[in-house]
N, C-alpha and C positions, 0 to 999 in steps of 0.2 A: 148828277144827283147825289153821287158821295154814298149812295148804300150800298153795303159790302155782304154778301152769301156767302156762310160759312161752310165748308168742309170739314163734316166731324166724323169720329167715329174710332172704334179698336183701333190699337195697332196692326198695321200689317192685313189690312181691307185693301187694299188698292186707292187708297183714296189722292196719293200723290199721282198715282199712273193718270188720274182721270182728269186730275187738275191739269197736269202737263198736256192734255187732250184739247181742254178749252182755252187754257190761259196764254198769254205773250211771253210767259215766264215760263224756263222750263226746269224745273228743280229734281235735285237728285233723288232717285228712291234706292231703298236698301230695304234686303232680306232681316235685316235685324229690328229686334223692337228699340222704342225709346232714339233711335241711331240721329235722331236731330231734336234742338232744344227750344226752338222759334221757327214761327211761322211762315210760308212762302205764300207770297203777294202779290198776284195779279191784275190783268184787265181780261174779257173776256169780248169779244164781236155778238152782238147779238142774231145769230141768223134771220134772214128775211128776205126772201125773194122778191117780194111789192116791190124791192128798190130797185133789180132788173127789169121789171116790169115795168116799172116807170121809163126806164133808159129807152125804152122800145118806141117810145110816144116824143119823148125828149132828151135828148144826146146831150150827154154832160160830157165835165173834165175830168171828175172822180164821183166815186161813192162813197158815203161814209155810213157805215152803219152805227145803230147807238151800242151802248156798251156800259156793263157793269164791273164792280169788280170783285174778286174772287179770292177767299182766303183761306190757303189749306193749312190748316191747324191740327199741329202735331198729334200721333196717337195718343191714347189714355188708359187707362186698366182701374180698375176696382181700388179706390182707396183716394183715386187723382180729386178730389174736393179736398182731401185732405194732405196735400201736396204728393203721393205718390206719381211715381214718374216723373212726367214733365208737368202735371198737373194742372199746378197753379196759375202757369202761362198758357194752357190750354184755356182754362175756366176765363182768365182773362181775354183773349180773342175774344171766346164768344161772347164776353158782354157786349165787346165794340160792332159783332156784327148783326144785322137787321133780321136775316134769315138763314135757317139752316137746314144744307145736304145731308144725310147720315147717310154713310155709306156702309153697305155693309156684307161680310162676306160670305159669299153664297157658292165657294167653288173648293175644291179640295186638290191637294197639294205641297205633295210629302216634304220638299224641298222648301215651303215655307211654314215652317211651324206658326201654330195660332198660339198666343200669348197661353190661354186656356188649356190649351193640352188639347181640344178637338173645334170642330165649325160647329157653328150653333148660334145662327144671326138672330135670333129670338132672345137666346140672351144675352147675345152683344146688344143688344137694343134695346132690354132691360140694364144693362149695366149702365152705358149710358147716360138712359134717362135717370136714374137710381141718383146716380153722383151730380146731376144737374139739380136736380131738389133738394140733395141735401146740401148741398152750396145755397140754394135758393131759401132753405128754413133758416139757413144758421143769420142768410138776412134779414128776413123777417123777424126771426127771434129778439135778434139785436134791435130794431127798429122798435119791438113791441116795448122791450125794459124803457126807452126814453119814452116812450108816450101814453105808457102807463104813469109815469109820473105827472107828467100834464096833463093827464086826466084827472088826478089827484088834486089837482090846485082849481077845477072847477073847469078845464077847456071844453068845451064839447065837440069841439074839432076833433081833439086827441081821443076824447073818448069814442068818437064813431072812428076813428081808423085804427084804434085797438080791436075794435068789433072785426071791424072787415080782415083785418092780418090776423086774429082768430080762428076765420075762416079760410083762408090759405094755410097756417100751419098746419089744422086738420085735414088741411088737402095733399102736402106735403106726409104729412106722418101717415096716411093712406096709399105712400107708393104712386099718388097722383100727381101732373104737371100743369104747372100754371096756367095752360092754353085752355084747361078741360073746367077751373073754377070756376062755378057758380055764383058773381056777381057781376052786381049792373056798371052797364060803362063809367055812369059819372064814381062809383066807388073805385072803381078803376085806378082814381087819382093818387089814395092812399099808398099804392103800390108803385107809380112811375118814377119818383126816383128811386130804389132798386134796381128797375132795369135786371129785373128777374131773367136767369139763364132759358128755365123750361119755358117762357109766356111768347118764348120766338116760335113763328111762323117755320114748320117744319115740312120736307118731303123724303122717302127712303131712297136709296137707289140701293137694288139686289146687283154687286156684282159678281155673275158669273164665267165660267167657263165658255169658250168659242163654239162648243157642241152645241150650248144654252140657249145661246143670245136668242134664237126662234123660240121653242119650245118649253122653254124653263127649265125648271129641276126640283128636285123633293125641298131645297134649301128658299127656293122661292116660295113655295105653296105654303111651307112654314111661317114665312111672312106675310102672303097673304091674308093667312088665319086668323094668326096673333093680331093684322091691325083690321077685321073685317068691323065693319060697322063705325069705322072712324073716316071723318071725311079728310083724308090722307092720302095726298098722289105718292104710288109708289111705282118706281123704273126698274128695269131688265135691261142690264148694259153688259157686255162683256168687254170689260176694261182692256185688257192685254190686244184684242182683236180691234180696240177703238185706237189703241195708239199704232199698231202697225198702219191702218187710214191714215192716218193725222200725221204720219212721215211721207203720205206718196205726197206728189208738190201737182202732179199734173190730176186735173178734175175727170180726166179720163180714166185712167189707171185707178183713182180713187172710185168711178164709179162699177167697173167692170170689179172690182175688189169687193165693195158690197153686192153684187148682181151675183159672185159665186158663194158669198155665203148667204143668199139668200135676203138680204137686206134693202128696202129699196131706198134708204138713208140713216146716215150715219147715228147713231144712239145719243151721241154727242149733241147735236140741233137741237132734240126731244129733251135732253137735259137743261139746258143753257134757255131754251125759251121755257120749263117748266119752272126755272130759277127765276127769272124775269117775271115771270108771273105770281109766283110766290111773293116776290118785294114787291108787290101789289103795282106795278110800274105796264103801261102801254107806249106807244109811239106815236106820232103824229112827222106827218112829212113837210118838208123845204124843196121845192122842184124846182130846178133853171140851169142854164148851159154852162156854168160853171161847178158846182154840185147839186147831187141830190143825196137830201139828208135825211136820217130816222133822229128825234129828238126824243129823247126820255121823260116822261114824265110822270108824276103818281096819279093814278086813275083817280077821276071827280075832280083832277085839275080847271077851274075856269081859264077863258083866253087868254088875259094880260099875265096870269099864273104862267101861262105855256109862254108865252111871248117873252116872259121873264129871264126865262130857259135859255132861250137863242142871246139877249143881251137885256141887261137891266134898263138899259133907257126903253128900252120896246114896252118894256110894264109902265114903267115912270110917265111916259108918253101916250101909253094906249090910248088910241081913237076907236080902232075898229079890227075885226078880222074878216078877211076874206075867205071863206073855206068852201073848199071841193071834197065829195068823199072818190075814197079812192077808187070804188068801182065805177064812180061815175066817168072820174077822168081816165081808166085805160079802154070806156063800155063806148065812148063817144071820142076821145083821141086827143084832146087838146084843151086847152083851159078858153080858147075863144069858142068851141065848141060847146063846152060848159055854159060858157054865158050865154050862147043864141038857145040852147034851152032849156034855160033858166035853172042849171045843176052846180051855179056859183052863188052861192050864199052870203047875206053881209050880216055878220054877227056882233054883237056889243059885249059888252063885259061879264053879263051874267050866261054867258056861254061854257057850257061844260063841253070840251076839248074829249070827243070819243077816238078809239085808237083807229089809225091809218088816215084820219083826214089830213089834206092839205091845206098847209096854211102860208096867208101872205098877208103881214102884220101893218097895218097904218097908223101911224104915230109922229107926234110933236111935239121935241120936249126943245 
């Protein structure tokens, strides 16, 4: 699918530890701010156990799970809209990516100084967002001087998207973020090239201390507060204790490792699938004795849409889909089980593709 979750936030959050937790990449971290100038680039597994679950019914030759990709984007500090630090190359990432991590830091820790002089994820999270809108006004700004001239000459295109970028800069000069503005989708349009920083799909992650990961801490509740009333997933991870997991190699030792700190899975899964959900993206399954596959695709996908997904002749081609849901196929065993009771479906084109069904695509192109 090609969309990429971003990793943002202060420097010196943990946010490369968490990266190196999910991703195939594993990139260096450093005690120091600013200490890298571009971004480290991942793919990420998306966790999903349907897919052993399926293996139970039907023995394949591998699994593949689906997968996103992941982009940790250098720290930033107060000023980075306006090229301080690494800024500018921060700002730029986030245009390219669809959604974004903020991570932010919730544990204390004499041996790594906070950029700030103290923790205080509240206003790491105001800083932030702060320097994402005023990158996002100086857009808009700029876009209003040319279309206020072509309002001038009689357009009334230009003049209604003067209007509407009116109403974003007032949103912006109120300390507000694009996701929170007050207009209607189709006005929406005046804004999409932009490709406004703040109008991305956001979730927090609190990372804490190994004492934390259960019970929290005064620096979570602070975040709580600050986003209460916002419909905003925010996580309690403890970074440092996710990456000693994410070194054991055996699923044993990794599980007896969460069992003593009280864990009964890894914080990591809970992140990676609340990212996948963020880019608004489900799965649909491929089942047979060669593989069994999670295929990605953006929710409200129709079938030949999905089908697309797996090989472009399959859309170009679409006849039909076969679909099984998934409880049907591990509740009854088998796909001919399916069909003597009637839990195989034959779908056409105007089929919306809900997450975990199986499919098996008929086409002639």
């Amino acid at each position: 699918m090609a969309l990429q979750c971003g990793i943002i936030g202060i420097t010196n959050v943990g946010k490369t530890t968490l990266f190196n937790c999910i991703s195939n990449t594993k990139a260096e971290t450093s005690s120091y701010a600013f200490s890298t100038n571009k971004s480290n680039v991942g793919v990420i597994k998306v966790p999903d156990q349907r897919l052993y679950e399926l293996e139970k019914y039907q023995p394949t030759e591998k699994i593949i799970h689906a997968t996103v990709d992941i982009v940790d984007i250098p720290g930033l500090t107060r000023g980075s809209s306006k090229g301080e630090g690494v800024g500018n190359q921060f700002l730029a990432d986030i245009r390219n990516c669809h959604a974004l991590i903020h991570v932010l830091r919730c544990f204390d820790d004499e041996t790594l100084p906070h950029v700030d002089g103290s923790v205080n994820p509240v206003r790491d999270m105001e800083t932030v967002d702060l320097e994402l809108q005023v990158k996002d006004l100086e857009s808009v700004e700029k876009k209003m001087v040319r279309l206020e001239r072509a309002a001038k000459t009689g357009d009334k295109d230009a003049k209604k998207g003067f209007e509407v970028l009116q109403v974003y800069k007032d949103h912006f000069e109120n300390f507000q973020s694009a996701r929170t503005v007050s207009v209607s989708e189709d006005d929406k349009k005046h804004v999409e090239d932009l490709f406004l920083l703040s109008s991305k799909p956001i979730m927090y992650v609190c990372n804490v201390d190994d004492a934390s990961a259960i019970n929290r801490n005064k620096y979570v509740e602070q975040v709580k507060a600050a986003l209460q009333g916002k419909d905003t997933k925010v996580l309690v991870i403890a970074g440092n204790l996710e990456a000693e997991i994410a070194e054991l190699e055996s699923e044993t030792d990794r599980m007896e490792f969460l069992k003593d700190a009280g864990l009964s899975e890894p914080g990591m899964h809970k992140l990676v699938q609340s990212a996948y959900d963020l880019l608004n993206l489900q799965s649909f399954f491929t089942v047979g004795p060669k593989e069994i596959r999670a295929w990605t695709i953006k929710k409200g996908m129709s079938a030949p849409q999905a089908a697309g997904v797996i090989h472009s002749d399959l859309e170009r081609g679409f006849i039909r889909a076969e679909v099984m849901k998934y409880n049907d196929f591990i509740t009854l065993g088998s796909e001919h089980a399916c069909k003597e009771k009637g839990k195989l479906a034959v779908e056409g084109k105007n089929y919306v593709i809900q997450d975990g069904d199986i499919l098996h695509i008929r086409f002639n192109v």
